[in-house]
Every structure is written in structure tokens, then in C-alpha cells.
C-alpha positions as CSV (number, residue, x, y, z in Angstrom):
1,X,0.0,0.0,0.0
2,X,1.4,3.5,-0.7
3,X,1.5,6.0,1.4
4,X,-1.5,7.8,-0.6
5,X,-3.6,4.7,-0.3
6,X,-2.8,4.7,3.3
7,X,-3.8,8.7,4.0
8,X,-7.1,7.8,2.0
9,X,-8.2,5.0,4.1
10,X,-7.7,7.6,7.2
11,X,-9.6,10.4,5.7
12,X,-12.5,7.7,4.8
13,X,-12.5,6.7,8.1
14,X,-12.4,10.0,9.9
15,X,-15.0,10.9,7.6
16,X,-17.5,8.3,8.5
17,X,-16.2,8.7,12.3
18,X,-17.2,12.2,12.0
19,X,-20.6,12.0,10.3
20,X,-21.5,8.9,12.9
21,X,-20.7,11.4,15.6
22,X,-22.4,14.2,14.0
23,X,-25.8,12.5,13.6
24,X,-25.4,11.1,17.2
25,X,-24.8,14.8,18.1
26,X,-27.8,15.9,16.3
27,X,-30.2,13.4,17.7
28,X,-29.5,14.2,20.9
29,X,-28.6,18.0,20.8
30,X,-32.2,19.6,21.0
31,X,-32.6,21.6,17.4
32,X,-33.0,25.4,16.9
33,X,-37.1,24.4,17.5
34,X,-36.4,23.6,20.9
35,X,-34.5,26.9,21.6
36,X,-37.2,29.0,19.8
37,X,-39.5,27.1,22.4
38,X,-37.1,28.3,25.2
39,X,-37.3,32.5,24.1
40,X,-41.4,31.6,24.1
41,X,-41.2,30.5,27.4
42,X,-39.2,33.1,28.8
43,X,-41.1,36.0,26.9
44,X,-44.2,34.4,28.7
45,X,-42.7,34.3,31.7
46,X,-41.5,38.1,31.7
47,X,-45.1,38.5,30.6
48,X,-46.9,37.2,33.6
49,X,-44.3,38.5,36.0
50,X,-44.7,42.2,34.4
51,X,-48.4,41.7,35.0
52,X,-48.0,40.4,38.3
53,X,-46.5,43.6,39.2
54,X,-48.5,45.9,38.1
55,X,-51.5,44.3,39.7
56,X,-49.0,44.8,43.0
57,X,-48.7,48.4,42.4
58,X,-52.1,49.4,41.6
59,X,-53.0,47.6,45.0
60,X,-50.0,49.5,46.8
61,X,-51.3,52.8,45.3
62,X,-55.0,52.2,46.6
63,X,-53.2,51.4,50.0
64,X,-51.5,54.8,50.0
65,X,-54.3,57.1,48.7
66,X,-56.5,55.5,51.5
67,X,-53.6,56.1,54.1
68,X,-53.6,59.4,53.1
69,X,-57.5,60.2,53.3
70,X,-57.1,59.2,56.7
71,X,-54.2,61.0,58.0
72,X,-55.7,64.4,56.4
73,X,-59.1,63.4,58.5
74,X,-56.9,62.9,61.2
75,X,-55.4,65.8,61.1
76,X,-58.8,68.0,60.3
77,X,-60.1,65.9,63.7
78,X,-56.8,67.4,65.6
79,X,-57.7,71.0,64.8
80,X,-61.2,70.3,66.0
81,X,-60.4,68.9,68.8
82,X,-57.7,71.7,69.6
83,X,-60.1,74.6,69.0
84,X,-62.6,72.8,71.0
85,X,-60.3,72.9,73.9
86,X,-59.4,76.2,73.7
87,X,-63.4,77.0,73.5
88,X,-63.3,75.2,76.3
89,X,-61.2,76.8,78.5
90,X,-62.2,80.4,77.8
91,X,-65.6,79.7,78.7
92,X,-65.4,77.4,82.1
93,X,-65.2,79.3,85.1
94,X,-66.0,82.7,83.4
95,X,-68.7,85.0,83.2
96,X,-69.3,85.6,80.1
97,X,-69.4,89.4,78.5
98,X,-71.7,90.1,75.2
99,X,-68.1,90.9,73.3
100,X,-67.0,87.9,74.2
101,X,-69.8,86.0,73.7
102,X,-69.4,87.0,69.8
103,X,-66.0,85.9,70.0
104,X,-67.2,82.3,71.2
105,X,-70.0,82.5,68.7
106,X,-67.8,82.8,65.4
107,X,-65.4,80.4,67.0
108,X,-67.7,77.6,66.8
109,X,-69.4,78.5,63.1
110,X,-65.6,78.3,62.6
111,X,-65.5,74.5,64.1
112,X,-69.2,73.9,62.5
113,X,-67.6,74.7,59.3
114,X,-64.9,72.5,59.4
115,X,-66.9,69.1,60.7
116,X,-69.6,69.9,57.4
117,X,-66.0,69.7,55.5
118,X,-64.9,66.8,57.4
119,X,-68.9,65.0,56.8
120,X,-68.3,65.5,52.9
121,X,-65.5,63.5,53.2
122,X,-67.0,61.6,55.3
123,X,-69.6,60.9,53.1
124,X,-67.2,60.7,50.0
125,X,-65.4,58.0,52.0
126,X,-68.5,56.1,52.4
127,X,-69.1,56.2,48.5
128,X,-65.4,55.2,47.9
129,X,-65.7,52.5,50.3
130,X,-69.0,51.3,48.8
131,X,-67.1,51.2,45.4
132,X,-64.2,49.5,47.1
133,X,-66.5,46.8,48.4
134,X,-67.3,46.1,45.0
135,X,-63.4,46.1,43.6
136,X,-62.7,44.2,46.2
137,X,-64.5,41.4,45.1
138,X,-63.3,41.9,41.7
139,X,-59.7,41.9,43.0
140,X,-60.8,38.7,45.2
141,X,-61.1,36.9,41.8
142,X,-58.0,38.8,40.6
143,X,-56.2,37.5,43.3
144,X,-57.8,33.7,42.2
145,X,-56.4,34.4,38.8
146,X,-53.2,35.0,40.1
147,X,-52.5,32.5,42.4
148,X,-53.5,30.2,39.0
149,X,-50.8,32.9,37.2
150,X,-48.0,32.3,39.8
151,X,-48.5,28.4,39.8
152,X,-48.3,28.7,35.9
153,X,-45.3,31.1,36.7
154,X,-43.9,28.0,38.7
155,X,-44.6,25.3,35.9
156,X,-43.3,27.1,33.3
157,X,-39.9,27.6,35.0
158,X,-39.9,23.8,35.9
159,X,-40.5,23.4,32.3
160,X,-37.8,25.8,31.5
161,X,-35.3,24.4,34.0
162,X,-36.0,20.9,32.4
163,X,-35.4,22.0,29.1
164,X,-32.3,23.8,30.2
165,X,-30.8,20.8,32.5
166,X,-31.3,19.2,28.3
167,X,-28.7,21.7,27.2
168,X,-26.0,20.7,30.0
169,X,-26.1,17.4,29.8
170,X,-24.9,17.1,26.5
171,X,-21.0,16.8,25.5
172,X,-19.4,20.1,23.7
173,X,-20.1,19.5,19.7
174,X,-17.4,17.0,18.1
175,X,-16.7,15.1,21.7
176,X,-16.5,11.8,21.1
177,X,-20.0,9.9,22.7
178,X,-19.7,7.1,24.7
């Protein structure tokens, strides 16, 4: 045999070596399908997550508008309660003159004034609460649909793991199989 003959059996040999390892390797590497599969499933899950969020923040922003509602009551409450007192000390124990009487007089339309303003809120409150009740039954199922979302959520990234784990268990493209 020469040394050409020789070299030409090797090549052949390589050659079927490498296209036996090459179809191995493309049976078992998972094909461009499987990784369009994987950018679906991720886009889906940064999807639901994204929506899960701003469901979280629309429920964060009702929690703060209603904290604040209170805290101005609050504070409308405190400056009633103040000028009360004070109404209250200047008339115990006195006897009261006409001037003064006036003075006590506008004081009080004064603290009227401000409880009418603190009963429209009032009363504003009661139809925003109403309304919430209502939401809230709405957000009840919400909340339904997204504990169904976050166990989806939790499939999908089981799903996405498995495919994954797929990907490292294979050997590098052109290792020899065993």
C-alpha cells in the first residue's frame, strides 16, 4: 500500500467517524425548534411577571391614597379637637361678657364649618368604600387568577429548568460519545 492509499483510508475513516458522531450529536442536541420554544417560554414568563407587578402596584397605590384620606381626617379631627379645647377653656369658670360672647360665637361656626367639611369627606369616603367593596370582590377573583398565574409562573420555570438541564447534559459539539 502506498503512502497515498494509506492517508485515503484515514480520511474515509475520519469521515464516517465524524458523520457517525455528528448524527449522534444531532439526535440528541435539541434543534433550533427547541431553543425558539425556550425564548417563548421566557417572553411568557416576563409577561406574567410584568403583569404580576403591576397588579402589585395598583393595590400599593390604593393602600397609600386610603392612608392618606385618613391621616388628612386625622389631622382636620386634631384641629377640631384643639379649638374645642381652647373653647373650652375660655368659657369654664368665666362669666361671660356680650363681646365675648361674639367671639365664642364665630369660633364655633368656625368649628361647624370644618366638621360639614370633614362630613363631605365623610360621606365621599363612604361612597369610595361602597365602590371599594365592590373592587374588592373583583380583586378577590383577581387574586384567584393570580395564584392560578404564579402556579403557571412556577410550571413554566420547571418546564424551563428541564429544558435547560437538556442543554448541560450534552457533551461540547465533536466530543466523542460514549
Amino acid at each position: 500500500m502506498t503512502e497515498e492509499e494509506i492517508l485515503a483510508g484515514i480520511r474515509s475513516e475520519l469521515n464516517e467517524r465524524v458523520n457517525a458522531n455528528s448524527n449522534e450529536i444531532a439526535v440528541q442536541t435539541p434543534s433550533f425548534q427547541s431553543q425558539e420554544n425556550l425564548t417563548q417560554l421566557l417572553t411568557q414568563l416576563v409577561d406574567t411577571a410584568r403583569k404580576q407587578q403591576l397588579t402589585a402596584d395598583q393595590a400599593t397605590q390604593s393602600t397609600l391614597t386610603q392612608a392618606t384620606t385618613s391621616l388628612g381626617n386625622r389631622q382636620q379631627l386634631e384641629q377640631i379637637f384643639s379649638e374645642l379645647g381652647e373653647l373650652q377653656k375660655g368659657i369654664s369658670g368665666q362669666i361671660l361678657a356680650p363681646s365675648q360672647v361674639q367671639n365664642y360665637l364665630n369660633q364655633v361656626e368656625q368649628i361647624e364649618g370644618q366638621l360639614r367639611q370633614l362630613i363631605r369627606k365623610t360621606d365621599s369616603q363612604i361612597t369610595q368604600g361602597l365602590q371599594q367593596a365592590v373592587t374588592a370582590l373583583a380583586q378577590t377573583q383577581s387574586a384567584m387568577l393570580d395564584a392560578s398565574s404564579y402556579a403557571q409562573l412556577e410550571q413554566m420555570l420547571a418546564q424551563l429548568k428541564q429544558n435547560l438541564n437538556q442543554w448541560t447534559n450534552l457533551p461540547p459539539a465533536g466530543a466523542p460519545l460514549q
